[in-house]
C-alpha positions in Angstrom: 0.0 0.0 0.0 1.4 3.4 -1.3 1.8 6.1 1.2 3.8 8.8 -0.2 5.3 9.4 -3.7 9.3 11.1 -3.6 10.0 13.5 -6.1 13.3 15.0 -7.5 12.2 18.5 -8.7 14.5 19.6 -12.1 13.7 17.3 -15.4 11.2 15.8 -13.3 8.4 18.2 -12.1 9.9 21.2 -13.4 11.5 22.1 -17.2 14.6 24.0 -15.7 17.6 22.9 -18.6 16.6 25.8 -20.8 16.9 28.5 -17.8 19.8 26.6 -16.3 21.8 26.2 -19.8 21.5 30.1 -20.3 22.8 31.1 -16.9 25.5 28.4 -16.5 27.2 29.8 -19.8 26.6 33.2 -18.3 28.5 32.7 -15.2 31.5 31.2 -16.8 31.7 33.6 -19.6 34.1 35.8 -17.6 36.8 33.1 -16.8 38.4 32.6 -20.7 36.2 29.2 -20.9 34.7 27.6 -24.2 31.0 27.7 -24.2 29.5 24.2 -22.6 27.3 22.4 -25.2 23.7 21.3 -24.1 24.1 17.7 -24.6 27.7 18.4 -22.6 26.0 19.6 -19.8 22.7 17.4 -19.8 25.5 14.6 -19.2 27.0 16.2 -16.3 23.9 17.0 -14.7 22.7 13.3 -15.2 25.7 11.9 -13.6 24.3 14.2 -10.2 27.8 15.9 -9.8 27.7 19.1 -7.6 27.8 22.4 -9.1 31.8 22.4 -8.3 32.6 19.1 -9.8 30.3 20.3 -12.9 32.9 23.3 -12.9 36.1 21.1 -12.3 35.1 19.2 -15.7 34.7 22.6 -17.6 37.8 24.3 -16.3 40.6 23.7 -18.5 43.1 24.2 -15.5 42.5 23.8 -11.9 39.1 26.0 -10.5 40.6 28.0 -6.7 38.3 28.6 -4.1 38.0 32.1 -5.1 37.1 31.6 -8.5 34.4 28.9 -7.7 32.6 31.1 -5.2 32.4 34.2 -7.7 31.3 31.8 -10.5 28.8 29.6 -8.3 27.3 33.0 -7.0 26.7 34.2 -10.5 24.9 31.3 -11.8 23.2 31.0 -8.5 22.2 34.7 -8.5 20.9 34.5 -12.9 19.3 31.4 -11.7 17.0 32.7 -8.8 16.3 35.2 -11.6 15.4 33.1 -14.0 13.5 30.2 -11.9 11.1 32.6 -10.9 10.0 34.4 -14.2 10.8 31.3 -16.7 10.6 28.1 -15.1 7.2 26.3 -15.3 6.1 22.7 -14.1 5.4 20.3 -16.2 1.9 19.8 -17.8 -0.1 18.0 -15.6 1.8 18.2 -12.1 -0.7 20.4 -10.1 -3.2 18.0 -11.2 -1.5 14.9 -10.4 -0.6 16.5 -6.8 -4.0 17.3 -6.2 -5.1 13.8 -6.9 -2.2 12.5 -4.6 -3.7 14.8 -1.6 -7.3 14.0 -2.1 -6.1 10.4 -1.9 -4.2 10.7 1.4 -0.9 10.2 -0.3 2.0 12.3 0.5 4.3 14.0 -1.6 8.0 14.8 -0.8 11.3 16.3 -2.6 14.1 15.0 -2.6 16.2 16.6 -4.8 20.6 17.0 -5.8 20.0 21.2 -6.0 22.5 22.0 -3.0 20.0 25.2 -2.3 18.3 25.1 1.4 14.9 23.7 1.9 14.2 27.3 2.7 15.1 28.7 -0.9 13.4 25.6 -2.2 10.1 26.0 0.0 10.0 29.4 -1.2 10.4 28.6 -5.5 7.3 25.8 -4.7 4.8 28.4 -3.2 5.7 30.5 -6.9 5.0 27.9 -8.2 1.3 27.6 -6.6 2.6 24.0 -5.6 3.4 23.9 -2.3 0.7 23.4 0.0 0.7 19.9 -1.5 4.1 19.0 -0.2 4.8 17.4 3.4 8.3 17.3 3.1 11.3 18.7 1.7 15.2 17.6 1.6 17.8 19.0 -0.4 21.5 17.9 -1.0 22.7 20.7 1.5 21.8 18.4 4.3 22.3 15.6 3.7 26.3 13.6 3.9 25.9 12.0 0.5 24.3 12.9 -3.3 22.7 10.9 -5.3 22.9 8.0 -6.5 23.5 7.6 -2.9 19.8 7.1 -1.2 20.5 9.6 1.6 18.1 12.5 0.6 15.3 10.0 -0.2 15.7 8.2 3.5 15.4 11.5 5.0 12.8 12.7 3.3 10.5 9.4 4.0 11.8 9.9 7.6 10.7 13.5 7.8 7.4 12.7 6.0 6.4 9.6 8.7 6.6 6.8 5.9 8.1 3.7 6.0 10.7 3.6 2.7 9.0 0.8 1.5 5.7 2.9 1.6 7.2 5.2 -1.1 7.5 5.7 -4.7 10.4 7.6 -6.0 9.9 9.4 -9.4 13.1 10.5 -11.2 14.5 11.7 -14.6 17.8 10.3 -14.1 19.7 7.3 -13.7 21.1 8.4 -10.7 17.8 9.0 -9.3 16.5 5.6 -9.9 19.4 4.1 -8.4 19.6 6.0 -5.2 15.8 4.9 -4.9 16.1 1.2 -5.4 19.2 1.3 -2.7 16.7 3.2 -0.5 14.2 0.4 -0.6 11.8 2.5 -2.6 9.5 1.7 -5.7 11.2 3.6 -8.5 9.8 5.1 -11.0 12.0 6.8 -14.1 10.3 10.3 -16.3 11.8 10.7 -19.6 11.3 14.6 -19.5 14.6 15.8 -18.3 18.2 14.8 -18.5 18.0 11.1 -19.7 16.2 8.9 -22.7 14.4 5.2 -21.5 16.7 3.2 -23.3 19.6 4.6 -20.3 16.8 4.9 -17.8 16.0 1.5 -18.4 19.6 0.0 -17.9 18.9 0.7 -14.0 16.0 -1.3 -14.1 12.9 1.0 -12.7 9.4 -0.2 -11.9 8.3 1.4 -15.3 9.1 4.6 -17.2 6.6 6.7 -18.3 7.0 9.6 -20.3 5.0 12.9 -18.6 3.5 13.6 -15.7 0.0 13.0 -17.1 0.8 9.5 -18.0 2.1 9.3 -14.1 -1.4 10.2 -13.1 -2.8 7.6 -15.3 -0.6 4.9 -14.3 -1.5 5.6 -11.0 -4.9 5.1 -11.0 -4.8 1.9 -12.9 -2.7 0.6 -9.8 -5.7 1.8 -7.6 -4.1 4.6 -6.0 
């Protein structure tokens, strides 16, 4: 019996690559760098590196502290910009929340951004999504990123749910992986980082395509 359902937020509820791409190549025009392609830095993202490591593999020579905090706090800064005038959910995740809440299902985050839950609480109620949520974890607080399961234990923990209780819905490989360690369901979205051919090689429940056909799938189970 379902309980709650674990969400990673960007590629998954939200279509944030566009916004993210634009301000990324923003922040590191200033440091001599060759522009990063999109499918250059769709890969990176997928792997679930941190913002530094992402940095470190763009960075022809060796990035210094100082260097990494001015960069970081650009794209950080063009980003908080952007997330709150561009970034949209996905079609159909209000409604699929909303059928999640009338049900008596939870919904948490657990996502890799290394914002606080603060920041994070505060880009959901723009979004008109938050009073849905019961829980939210970011990478900031946790020892380990995914594909380690730490974000997803804590946020079942923090929710009330035993893991087992939960289904995890993800865009990446990473995400999949960190949820089957967990002891959750998983369940892999081809709208963000990923196609289902690589989503497949970690071997979700299922992979669906939108958050629509989420919904559906959902109801067919009897949820």
């Amino acid at each position: 019996m379902i309980k709650a359902l674990i969400f990673d937020i960007d590629g998954t509820l939200i279509d944030s690559f566009e916004a993210y791409y634009k301000v990324f190549n923003e922040g590191i025009a200033d440091y001599n760098v060759e522009k990063v392609s999109r499918r250059d830095l769709r890969d990176l993202l997928a792997k679930g590196l941190s913002l530094r490591q992402i940095l470190e593999n763009v960075f022809t020579s060796p990035i210094d502290n100082v260097t990494y905090s001015m960069c970081r706090e650009k794209i950080l800064t063009l980003f908080r910009v952007a997330q709150l005038e561009k970034i949209k959910p996905f079609p159909g995740t209000e409604e699929l929340f909303r059928y999640l809440m009338t049900a008596g299902i939870k919904i948490g985050i657990a996502t890799g951004r290394t914002s606080s839950a603060e920041d994070e609480t505060l880009r959901f109620k723009k979004l008109g999504l938050y009073r849905y949520i019961s829980a939210i974890v970011t990478s900031q607080e946790i020892e380990h990123r995914k594909p380690a399961p730490d974000a997803i234990i804590e946020c079942a923990k923090r929710m009330g749910i035993p893991i087992d209780k939960c289904i995890v819905v993800g865009d990446t490989e990473s995400d999949i992986i960190a949820a089957k360690s967990a002891g959750a369901i998983a369940i892999a979205v081809t709208t963000g980082h990923e196609d289902e051919q690589t989503l497949l090689k970690a071997r979700p429940e299922i992979v669906l395509k939108s958050m629509v056909e989420l919904l559906s799938y959902l109801k067919k189970r009897g949820l």
